[in-house]
C-alpha positions as CSV (number, residue, x, y, z in Angstrom):
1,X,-7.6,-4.1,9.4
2,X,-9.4,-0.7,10.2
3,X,-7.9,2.8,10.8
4,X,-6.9,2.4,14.7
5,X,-4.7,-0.2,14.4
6,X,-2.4,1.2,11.7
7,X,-2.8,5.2,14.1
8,X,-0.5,6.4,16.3
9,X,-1.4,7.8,19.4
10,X,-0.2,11.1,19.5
11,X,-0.8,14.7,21.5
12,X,-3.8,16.7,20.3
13,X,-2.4,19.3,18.5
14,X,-3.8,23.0,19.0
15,X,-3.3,25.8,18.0
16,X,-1.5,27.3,20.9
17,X,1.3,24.6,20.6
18,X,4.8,25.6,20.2
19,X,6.3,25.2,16.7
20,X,9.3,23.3,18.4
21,X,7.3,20.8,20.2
22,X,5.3,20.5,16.7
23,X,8.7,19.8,15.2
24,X,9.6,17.2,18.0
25,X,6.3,15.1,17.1
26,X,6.4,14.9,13.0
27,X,10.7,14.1,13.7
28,X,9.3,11.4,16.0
29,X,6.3,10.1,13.3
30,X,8.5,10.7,10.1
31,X,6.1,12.8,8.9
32,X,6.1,16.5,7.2
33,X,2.7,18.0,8.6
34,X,0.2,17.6,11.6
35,X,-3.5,17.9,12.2
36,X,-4.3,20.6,14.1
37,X,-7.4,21.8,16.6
38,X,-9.0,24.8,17.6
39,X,-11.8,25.8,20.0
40,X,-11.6,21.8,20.4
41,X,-12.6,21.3,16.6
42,X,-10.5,19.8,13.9
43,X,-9.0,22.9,12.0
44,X,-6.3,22.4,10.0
45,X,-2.6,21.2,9.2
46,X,0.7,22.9,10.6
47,X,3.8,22.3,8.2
48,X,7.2,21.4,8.8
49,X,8.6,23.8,7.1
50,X,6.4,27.0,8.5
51,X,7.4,25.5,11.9
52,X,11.5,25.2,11.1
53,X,11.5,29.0,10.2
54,X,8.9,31.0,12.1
55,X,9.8,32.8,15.1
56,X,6.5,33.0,16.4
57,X,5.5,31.5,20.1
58,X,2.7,29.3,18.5
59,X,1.7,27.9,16.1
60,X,-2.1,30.0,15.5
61,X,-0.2,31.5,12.8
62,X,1.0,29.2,11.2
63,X,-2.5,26.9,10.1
64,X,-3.2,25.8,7.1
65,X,-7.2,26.0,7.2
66,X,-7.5,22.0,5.4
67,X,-7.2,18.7,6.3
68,X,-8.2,14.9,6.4
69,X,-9.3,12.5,8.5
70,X,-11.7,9.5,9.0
71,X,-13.0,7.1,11.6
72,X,-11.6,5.1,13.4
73,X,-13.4,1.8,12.4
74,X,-13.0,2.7,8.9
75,X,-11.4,0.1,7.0
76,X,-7.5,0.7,6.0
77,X,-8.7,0.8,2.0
78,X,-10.8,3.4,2.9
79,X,-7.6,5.4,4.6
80,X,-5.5,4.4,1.1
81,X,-8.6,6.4,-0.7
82,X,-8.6,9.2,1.7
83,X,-4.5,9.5,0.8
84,X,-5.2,9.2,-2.9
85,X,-7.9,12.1,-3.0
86,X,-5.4,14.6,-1.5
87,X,-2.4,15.4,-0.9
88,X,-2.3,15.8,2.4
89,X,0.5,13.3,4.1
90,X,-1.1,13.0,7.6
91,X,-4.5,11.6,8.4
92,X,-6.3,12.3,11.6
93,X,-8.2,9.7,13.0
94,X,-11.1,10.3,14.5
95,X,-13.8,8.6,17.0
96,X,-17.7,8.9,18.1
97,X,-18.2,13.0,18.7
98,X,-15.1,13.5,16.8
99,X,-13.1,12.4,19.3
100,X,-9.2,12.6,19.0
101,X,-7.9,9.4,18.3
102,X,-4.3,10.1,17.1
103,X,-2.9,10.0,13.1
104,X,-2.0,7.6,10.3
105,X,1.1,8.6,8.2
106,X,1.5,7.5,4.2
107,X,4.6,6.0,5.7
108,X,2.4,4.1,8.3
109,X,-0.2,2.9,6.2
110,X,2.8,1.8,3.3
111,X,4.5,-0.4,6.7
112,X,1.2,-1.8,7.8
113,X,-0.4,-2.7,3.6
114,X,3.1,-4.5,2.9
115,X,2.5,-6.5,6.4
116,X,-1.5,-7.5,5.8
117,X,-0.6,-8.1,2.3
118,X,2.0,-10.5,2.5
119,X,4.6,-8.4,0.7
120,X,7.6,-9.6,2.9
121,X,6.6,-13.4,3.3
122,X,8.6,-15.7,1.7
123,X,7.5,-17.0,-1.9
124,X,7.1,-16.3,-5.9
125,X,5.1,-13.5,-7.3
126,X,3.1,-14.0,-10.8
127,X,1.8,-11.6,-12.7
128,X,-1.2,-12.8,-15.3
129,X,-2.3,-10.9,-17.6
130,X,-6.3,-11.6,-18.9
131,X,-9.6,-10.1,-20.1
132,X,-12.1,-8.4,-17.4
133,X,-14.6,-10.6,-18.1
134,X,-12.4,-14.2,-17.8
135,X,-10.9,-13.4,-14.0
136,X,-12.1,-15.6,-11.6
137,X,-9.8,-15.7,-7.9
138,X,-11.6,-19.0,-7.4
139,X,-9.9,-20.7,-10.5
140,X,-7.0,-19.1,-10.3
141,X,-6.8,-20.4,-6.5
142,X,-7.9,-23.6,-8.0
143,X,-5.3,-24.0,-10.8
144,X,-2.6,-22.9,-7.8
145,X,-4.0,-25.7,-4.9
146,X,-4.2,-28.1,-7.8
147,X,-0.4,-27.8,-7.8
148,X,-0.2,-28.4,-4.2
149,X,0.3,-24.6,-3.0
150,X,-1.4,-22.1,-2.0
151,X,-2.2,-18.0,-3.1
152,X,-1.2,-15.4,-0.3
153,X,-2.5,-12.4,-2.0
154,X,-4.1,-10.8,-5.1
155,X,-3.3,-7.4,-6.7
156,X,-5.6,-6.5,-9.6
157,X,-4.3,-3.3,-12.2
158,X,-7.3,-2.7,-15.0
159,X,-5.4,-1.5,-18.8
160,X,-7.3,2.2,-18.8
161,X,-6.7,1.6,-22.6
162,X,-8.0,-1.8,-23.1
163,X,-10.3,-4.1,-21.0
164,X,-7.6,-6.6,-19.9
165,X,-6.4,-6.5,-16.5
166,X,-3.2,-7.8,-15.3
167,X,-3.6,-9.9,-11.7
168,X,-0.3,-10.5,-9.4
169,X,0.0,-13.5,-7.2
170,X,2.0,-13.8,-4.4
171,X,2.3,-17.5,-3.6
172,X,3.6,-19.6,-0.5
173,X,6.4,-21.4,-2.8
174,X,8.7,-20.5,-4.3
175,X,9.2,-23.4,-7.0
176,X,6.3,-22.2,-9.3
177,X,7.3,-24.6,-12.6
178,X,4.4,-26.7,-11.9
179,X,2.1,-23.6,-11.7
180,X,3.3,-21.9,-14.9
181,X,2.7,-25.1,-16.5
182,X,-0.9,-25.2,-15.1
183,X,-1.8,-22.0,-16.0
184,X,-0.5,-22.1,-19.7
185,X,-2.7,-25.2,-19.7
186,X,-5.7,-23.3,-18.7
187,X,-4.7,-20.4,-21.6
188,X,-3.4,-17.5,-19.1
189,X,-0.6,-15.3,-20.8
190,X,2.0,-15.0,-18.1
191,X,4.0,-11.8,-17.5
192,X,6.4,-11.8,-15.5
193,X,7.6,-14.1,-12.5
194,X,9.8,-13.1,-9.7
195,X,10.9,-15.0,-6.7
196,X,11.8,-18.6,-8.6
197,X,15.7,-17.9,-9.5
198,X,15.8,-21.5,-10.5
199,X,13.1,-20.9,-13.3
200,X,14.4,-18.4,-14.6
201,X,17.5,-19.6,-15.4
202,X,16.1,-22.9,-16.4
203,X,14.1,-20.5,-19.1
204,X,16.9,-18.8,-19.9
205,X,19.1,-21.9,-20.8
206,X,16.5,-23.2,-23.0
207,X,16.1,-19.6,-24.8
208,X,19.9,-19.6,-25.4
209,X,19.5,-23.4,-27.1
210,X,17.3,-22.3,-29.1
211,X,19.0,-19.4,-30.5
212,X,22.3,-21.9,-30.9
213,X,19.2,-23.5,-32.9
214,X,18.7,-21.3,-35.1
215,X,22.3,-20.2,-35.5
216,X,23.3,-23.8,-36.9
């Protein structure tokens, strides 16, 4: 997925706008700030707040000289890097010659990462937890098909403290038994597992058997 297909397609904003129309478009986007042009360049950002308590006419005022933005056939990880780098809320996006293509929100890019990554689809969610060196998405994959399913999605998080990483797996089932059983036998330390009710409370009955265990 790249940058124009997660945008919207706004006005170009400039800087002789009126803070009330300004207002109208970031009400209309859900968003807090706005790119903003002038002398037909990319300037700056006009605030929500500035605009909800000035009494000026326009906006020219009102600019905050910084701002963000990035091509249009960038890809949408490149737009999550551009959002994690500053803390602007708005990115413009932008074609050949710099040519106004419109804005992505954080709210719009959060929407459009939980579509392409399979977030709402039905089905379990792993999370593994390994050494750097021992991840392999093939095997994992493997040990999953092997079970007759298949892996919608990884998600890696790297320990800053250690060199283990923990991967989650969104699956396409959610009756993941067989799985956790094929990844204890391959020596993965499982985490957590959401999604598989029925597990859990089959692991949970035999935890509170064993306790009774011990208590006799």
């Amino acid at each position: 997925m790249i940058a124009i297909n997660c945008s919207s397609n706004i006005p170009k904003i400039n800087d002789k706008m009126s803070p009330a129309k300004c207002l109208d478009i970031m009400i209309e986007e859900e968003c807090f700030e706005l790119p903003v042009f002038r002398d037909n360049q990319i300037y700056g950002t006009i605030q929500m707040e500035d605009c909800m308590h000035t009494i000026e006419p326009t906006i020219e005022t009102l600019i905050i000289p910084r701002f963000v933005s990035i091509y249009y056939q960038a890809h949408i990880f490149e737009v999550l890097q551009v959002f994690k780098s500053s803390p602007r809320s708005v990115c413009a996006v932008l074609g050949d010659d710099l040519k106004w293509m419109g804005i992505i929100t954080k709210q719009r890019l959060s929407d459009m990462l939980s579509q392409s990554l399979t977030i709402e689809q039905n089905g379990a969610l792993l999370i593994l937890e390994m050494s750097s060196l021992h991840y392999s998405s093939y095997e994992i994959s493997r040990i999953v098909e092997g079970e007759g399913s298949k892996v919608l999605g990884f998600w890696l998080h790297k320990n800053q403290d250690s060199a283990r990483i923990r991967v989650s797996i969104k699956l396409n089932t959610s009756n993941v038994e067989r799985i956790v059983n094929g990844f204890d036998r391959f020596g993965y330390d499982i985490i957590s597992i959401f999604g598989d009710e029925d597990y859990n409370e089959n692991v949970k009955r035999k935890f509170q058997s064993f306790m009774k265990y011990l208590d006799d």
